[in-house]
N, CA, C and O atoms as a printed pandas DataFrame, in Angstrom:
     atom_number atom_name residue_name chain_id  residue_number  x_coord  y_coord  z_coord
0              1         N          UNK        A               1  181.708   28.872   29.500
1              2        CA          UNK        A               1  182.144   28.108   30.652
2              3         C          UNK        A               1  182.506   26.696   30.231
3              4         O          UNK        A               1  182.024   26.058   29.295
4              5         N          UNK        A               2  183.261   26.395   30.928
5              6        CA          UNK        A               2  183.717   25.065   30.357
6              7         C          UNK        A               2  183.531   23.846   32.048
7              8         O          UNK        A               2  183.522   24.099   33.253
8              9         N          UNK        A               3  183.460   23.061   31.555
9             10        CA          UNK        A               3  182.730   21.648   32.588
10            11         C          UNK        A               3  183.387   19.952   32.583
11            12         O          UNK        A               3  183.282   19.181   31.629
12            13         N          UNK        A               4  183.727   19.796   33.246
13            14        CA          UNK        A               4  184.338   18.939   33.477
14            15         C          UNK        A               4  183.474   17.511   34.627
15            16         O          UNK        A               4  183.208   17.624   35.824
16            17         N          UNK        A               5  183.223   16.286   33.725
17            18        CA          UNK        A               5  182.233   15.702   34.668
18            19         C          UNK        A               5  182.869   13.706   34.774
19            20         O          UNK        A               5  183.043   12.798   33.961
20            21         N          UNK        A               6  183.039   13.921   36.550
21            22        CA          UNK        A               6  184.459   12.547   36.264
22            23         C          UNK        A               6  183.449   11.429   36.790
23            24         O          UNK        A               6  182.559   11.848   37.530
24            25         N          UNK        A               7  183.464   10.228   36.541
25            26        CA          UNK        A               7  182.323    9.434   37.657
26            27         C          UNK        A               7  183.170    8.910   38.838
27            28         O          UNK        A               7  184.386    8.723   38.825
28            29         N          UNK        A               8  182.415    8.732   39.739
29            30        CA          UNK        A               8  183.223    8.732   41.218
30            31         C          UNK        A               8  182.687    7.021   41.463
31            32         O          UNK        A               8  181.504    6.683   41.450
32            33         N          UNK        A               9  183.723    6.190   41.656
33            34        CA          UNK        A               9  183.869    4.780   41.987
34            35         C          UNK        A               9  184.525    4.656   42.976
35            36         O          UNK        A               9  185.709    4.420   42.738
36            37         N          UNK        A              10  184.107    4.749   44.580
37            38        CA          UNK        A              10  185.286    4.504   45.521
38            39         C          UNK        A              10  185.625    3.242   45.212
39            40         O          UNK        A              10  185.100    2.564   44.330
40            41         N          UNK        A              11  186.460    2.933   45.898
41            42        CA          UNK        A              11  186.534    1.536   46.267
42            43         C          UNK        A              11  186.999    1.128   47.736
43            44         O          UNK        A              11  188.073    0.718   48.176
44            45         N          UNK        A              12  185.342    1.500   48.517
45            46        CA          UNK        A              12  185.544    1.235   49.469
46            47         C          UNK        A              12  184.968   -0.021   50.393
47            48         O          UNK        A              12  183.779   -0.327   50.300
48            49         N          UNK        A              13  185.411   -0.375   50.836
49            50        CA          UNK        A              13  184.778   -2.033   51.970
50            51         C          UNK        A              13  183.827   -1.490   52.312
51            52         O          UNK        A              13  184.198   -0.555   53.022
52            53         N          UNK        A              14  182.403   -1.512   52.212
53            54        CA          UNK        A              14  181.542   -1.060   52.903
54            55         C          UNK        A              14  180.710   -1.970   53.911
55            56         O          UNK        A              14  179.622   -1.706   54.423
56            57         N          UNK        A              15  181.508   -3.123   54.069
57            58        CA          UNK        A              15  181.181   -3.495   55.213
58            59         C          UNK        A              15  182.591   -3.109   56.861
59            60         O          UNK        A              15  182.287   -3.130   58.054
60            61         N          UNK        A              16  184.143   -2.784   56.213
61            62        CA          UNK        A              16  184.449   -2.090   56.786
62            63         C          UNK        A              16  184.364   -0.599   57.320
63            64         O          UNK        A              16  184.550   -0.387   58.518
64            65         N          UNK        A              17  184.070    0.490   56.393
65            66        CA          UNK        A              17  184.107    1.526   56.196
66            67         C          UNK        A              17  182.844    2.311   56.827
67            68         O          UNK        A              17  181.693    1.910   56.999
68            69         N          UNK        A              18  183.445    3.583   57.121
69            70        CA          UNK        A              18  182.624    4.260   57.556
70            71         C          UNK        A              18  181.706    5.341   57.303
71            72         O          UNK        A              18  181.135    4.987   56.271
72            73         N          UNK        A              19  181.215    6.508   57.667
73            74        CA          UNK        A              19  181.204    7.687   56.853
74            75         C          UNK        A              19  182.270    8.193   57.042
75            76         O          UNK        A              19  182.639    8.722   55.993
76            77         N          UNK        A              20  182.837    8.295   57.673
77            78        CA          UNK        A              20  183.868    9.568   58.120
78            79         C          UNK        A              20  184.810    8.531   56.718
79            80         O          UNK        A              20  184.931    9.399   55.854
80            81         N          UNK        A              21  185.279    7.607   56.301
81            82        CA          UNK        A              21  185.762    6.853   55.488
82            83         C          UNK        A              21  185.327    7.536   53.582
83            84         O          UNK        A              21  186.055    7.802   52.625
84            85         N          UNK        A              22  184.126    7.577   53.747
85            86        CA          UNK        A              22  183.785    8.115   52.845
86            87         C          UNK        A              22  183.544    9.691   52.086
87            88         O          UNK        A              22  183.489   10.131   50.938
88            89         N          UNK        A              23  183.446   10.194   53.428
89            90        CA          UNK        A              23  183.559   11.584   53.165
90            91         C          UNK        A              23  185.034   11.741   53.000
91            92         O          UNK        A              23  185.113   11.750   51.772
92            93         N          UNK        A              24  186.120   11.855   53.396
93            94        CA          UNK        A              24  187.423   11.831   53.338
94            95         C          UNK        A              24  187.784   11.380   51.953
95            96         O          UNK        A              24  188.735   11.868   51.343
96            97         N          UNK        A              25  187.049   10.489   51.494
97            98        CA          UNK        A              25  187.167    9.930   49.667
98            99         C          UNK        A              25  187.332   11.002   49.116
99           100         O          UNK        A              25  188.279   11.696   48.746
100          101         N          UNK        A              26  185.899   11.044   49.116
101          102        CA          UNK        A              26  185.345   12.412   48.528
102          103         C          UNK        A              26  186.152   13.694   48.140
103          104         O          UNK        A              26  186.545   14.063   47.033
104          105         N          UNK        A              27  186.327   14.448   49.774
105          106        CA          UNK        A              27  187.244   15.113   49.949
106          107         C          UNK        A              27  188.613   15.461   48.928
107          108         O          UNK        A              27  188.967   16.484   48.342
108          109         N          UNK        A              28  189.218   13.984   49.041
109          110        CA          UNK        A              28  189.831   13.980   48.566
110          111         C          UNK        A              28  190.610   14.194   46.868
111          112         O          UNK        A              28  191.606   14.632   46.292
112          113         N          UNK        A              29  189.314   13.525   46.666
113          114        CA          UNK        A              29  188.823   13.140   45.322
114          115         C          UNK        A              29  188.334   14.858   44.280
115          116         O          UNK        A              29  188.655   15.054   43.108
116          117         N          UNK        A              30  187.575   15.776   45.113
117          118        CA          UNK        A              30  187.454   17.191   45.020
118          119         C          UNK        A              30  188.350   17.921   45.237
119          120         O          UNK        A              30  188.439   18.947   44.563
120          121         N          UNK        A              31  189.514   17.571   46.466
121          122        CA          UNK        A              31  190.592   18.574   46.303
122          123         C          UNK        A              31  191.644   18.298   45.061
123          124         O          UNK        A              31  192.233   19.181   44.437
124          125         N          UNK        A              32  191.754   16.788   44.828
125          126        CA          UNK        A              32  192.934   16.703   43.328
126          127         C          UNK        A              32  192.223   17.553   42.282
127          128         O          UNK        A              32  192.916   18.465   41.830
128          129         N          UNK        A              33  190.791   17.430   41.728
129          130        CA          UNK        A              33  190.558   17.977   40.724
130          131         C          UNK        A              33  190.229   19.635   40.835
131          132         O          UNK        A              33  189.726   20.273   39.910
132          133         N          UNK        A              34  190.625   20.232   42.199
133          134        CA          UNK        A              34  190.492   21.983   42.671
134          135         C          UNK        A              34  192.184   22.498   42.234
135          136         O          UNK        A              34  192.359   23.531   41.589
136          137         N          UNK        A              35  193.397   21.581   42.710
137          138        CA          UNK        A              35  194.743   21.483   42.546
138          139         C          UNK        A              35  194.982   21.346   40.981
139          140         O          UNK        A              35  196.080   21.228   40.438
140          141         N          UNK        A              36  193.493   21.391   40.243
141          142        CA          UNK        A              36  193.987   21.545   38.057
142          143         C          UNK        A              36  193.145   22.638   38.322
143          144         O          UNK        A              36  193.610   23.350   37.431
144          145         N          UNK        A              37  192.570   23.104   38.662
145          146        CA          UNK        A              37  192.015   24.773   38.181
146          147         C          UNK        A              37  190.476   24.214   38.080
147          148         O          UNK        A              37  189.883   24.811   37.182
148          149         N          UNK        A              38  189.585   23.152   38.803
149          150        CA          UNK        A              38  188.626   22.630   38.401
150          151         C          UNK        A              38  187.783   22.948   39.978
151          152         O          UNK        A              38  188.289   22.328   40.914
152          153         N          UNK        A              39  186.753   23.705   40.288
153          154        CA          UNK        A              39  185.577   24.058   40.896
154          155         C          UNK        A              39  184.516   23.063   40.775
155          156         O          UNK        A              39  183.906   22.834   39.730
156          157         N          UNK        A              40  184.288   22.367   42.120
157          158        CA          UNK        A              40  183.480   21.714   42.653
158          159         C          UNK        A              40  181.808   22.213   42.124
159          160         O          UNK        A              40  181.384   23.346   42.353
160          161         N          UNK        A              41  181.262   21.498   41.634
161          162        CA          UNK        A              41  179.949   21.929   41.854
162          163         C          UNK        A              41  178.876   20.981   42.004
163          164         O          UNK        A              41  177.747   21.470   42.019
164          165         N          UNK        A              42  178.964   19.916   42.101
165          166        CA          UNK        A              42  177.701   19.284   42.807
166          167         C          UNK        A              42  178.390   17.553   42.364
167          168         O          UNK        A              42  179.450   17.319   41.784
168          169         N          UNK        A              43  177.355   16.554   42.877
169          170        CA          UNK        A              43  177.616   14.887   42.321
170          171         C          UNK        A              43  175.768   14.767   41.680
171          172         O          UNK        A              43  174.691   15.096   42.178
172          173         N          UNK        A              44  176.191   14.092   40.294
173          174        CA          UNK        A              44  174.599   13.983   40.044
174          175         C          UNK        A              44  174.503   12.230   39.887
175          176         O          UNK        A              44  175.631   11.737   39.868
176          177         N          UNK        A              45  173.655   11.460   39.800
177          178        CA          UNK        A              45  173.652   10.400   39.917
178          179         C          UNK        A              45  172.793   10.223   38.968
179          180         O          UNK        A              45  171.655   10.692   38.960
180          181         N          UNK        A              46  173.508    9.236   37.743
181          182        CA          UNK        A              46  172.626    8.961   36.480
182          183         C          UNK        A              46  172.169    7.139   36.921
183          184         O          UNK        A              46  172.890    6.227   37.325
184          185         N          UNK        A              47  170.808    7.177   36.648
185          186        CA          UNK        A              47  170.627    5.629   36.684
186          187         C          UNK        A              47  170.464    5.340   35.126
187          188         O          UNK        A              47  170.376    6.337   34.409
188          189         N          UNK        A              48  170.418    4.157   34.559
189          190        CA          UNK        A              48  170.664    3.471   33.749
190          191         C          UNK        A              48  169.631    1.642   33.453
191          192         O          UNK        A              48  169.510    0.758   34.300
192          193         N          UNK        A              49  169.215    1.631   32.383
193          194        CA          UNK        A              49  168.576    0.237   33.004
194          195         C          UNK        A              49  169.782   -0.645   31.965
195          196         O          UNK        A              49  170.091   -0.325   30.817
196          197         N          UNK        A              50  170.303   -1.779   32.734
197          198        CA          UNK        A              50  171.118   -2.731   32.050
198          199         C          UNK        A              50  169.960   -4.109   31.641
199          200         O          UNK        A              50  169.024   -4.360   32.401
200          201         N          UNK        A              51  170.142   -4.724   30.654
201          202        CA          UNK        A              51  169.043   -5.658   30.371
202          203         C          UNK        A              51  169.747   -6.804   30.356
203          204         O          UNK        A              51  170.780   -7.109   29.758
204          205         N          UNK        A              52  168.850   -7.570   31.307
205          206        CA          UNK        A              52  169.129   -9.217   31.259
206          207         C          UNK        A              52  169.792  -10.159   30.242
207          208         O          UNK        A              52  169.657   -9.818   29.067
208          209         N          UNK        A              53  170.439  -11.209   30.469
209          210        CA          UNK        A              53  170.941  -11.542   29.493
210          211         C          UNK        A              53  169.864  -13.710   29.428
211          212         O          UNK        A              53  169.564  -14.566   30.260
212          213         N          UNK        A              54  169.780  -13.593   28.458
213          214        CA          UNK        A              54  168.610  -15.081   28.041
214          215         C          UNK        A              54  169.067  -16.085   28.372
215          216         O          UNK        A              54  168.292  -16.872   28.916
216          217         N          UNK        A              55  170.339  -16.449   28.213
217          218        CA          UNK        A              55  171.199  -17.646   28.461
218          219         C          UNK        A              55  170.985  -18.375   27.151
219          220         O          UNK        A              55  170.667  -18.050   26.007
220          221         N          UNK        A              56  171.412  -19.948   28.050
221          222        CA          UNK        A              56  171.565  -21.036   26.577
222          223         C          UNK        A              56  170.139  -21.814   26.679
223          224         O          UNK        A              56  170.039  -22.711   27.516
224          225         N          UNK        A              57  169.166  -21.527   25.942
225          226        CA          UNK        A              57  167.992  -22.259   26.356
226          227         C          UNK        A              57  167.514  -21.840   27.651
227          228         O          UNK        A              57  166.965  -22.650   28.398
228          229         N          UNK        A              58  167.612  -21.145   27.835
229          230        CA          UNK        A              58  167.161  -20.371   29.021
230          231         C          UNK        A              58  168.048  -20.702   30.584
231          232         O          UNK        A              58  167.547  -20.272   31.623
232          233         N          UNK        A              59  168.978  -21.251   30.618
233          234        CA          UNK        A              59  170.043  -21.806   31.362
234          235         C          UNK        A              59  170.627  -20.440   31.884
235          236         O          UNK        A              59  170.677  -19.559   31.025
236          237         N          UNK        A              60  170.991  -20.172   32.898
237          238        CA          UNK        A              60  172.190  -18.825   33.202
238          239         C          UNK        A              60  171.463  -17.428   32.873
239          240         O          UNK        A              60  172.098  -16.380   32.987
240          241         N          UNK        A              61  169.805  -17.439   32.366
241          242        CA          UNK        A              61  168.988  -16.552   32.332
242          243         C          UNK        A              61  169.335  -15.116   33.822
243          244         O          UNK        A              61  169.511  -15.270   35.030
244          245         N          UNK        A              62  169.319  -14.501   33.405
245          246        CA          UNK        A              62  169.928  -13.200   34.369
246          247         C          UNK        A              62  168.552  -12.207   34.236
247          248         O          UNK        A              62  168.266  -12.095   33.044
248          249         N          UNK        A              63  167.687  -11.509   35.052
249          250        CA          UNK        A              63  167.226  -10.451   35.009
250          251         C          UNK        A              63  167.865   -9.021   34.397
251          252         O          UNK        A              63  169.058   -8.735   34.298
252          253         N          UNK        A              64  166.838   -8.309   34.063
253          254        CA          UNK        A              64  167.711   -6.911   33.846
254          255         C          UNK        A              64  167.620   -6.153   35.284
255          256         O          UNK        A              64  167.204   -6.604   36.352
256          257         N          UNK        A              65  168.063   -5.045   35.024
257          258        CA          UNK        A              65  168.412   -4.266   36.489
258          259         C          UNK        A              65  168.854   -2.400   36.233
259          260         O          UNK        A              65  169.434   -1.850   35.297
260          261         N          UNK        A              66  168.401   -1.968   37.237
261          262        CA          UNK        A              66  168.792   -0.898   37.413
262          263         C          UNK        A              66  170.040   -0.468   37.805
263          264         O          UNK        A              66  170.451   -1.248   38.664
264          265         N          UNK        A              67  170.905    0.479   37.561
265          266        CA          UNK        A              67  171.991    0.890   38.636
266          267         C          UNK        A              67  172.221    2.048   38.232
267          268         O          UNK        A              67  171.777    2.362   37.128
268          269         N          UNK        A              68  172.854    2.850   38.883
269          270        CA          UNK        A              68  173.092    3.957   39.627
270          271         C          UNK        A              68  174.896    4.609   39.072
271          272         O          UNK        A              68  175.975    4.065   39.305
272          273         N          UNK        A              69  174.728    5.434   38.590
273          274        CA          UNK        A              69  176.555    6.060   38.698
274          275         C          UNK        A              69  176.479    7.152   38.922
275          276         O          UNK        A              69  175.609    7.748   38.287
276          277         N          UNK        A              70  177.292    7.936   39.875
277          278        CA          UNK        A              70  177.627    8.663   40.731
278          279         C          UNK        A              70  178.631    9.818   39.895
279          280         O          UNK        A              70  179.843    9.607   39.928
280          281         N          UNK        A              71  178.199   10.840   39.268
281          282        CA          UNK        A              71  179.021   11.665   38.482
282          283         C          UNK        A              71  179.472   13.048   39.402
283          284         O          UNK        A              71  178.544   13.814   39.661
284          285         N          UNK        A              72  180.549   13.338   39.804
285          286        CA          UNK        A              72  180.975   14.249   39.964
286          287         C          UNK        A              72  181.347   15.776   38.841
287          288         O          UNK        A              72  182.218   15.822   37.972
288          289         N          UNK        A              73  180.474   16.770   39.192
289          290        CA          UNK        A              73  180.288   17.734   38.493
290          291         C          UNK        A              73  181.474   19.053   39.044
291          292         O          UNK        A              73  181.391   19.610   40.139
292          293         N          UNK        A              74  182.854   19.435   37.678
293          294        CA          UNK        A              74  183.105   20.523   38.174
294          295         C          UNK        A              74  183.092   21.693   36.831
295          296         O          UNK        A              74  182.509   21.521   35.760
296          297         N          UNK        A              75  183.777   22.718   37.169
297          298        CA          UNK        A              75  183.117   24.334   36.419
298          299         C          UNK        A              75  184.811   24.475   36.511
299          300         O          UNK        A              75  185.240   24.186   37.628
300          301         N          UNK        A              76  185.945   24.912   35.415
301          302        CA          UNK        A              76  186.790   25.944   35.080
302          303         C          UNK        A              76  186.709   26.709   35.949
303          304         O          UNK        A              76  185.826   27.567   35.948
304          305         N          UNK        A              77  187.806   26.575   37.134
305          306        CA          UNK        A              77  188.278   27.810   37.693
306          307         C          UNK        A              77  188.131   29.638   36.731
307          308         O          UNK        A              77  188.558   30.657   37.273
């Protein structure tokens, strides 16, 4: 079997936007890659820890942080 795995970045206003906004992304976003011969099979969400950065003498010091990417999973028609 062969697998195909894209990460999904809307780019949506989410202080405009809605669900119905977002599901329709989606949607969308699953039917282009069904239109190459590519079967939907799930979104998995990898988190990641990014690490702070020290600054100059401790100036512009940044925390590290968690985040989140959103992988869309499909399967070879």
């Amino acid at each position: 079997m062969e697998y195909k795995v894209v990460p999904l970045e809307p780019n949506l206003d989410l202080k405009a936007s809605s669900t119905k906004d977002a599901s329709d992304y989606l949607e969308k976003f699953i039917n282009h890659y069904n239109l190459q011969g590519w079967k939907f099979i799930r979104v998995e969400v990898i988190s990641t820890y990014v690490s702070g950065e020290s600054g100059c003498f401790g100036l512009g010091a940044t925390p590290g942080h968690t985040t989140n990417k959103q992988m869309v999973v499909f399967q070879k028609k």
